[in-house]
C-alpha positions in Angstrom: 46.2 10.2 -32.6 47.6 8.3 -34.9 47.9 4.0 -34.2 48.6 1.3 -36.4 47.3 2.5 -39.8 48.0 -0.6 -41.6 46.2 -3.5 -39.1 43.9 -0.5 -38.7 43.0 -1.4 -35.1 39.8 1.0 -35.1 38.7 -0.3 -38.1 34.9 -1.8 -36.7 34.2 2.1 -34.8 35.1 3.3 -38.6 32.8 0.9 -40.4 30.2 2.0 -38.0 30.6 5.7 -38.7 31.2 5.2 -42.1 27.3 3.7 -42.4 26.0 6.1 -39.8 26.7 8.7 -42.5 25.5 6.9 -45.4 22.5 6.3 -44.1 21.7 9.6 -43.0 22.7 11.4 -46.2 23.8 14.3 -43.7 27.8 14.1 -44.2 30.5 13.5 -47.5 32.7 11.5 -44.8 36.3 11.9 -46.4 39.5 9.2 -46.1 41.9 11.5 -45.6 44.5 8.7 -44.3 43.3 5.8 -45.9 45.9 6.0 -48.4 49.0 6.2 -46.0 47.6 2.9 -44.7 50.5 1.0 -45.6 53.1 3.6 -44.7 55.2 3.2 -41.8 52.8 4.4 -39.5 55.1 6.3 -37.1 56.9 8.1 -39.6 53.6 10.5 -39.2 54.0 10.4 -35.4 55.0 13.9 -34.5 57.3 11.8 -31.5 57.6 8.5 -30.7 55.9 9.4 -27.3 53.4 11.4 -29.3 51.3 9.9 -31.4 49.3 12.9 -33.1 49.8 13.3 -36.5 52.9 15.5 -37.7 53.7 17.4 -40.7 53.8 14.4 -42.9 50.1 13.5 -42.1 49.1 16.9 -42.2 50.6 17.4 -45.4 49.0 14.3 -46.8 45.5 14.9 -45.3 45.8 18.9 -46.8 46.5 17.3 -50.5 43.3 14.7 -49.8 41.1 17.6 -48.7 42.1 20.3 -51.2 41.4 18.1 -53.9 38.2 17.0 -52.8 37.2 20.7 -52.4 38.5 21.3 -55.9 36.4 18.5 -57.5 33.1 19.8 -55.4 34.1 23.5 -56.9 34.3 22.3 -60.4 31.2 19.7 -60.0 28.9 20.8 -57.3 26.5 17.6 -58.4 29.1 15.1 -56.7 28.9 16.4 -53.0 27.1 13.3 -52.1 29.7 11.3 -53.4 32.8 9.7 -51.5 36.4 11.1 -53.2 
């Protein structure tokens, strides 16, 4: 579900995760919404009653991935890197 991106209310739980996989070199943890932070944050709701992420965020998210998995195709060597 998607909340206030752009006070980012989950931003400590993130941070956490964020150094649980640095520090165990086990994950390539990707921002796929990090970039629609100061967007209008229910604009991706998929209803105002609804919070999960519509077509918008999907759509966004998709572009983030693909060209992460492009960049990992053409330089295997960067996997452990953040996009």
């Amino acid at each position: 579900m998607l909340f206030d991106l752009a006070a980012h209310p989950f931003r400590p739980v993130h941070l956490a995760i964020t150094d649980t996989c640095s520090q165990t070199e086990i994950i390539d943890l990707w921002e796929t919404l990090a970039g629609r932070a100061g967007n209008n944050t229910p604009e991706l709701w998929v209803h105002p009653t609804d919070t999960h992420p519509n077509e918008i965020a999907h759509k966004f998210a998709a572009g983030v991935i693909t060209q992460r998995l492009e960049t990992l195709l053409r330089n295997p060597e960067q996997s452990d890197s953040a996009p």
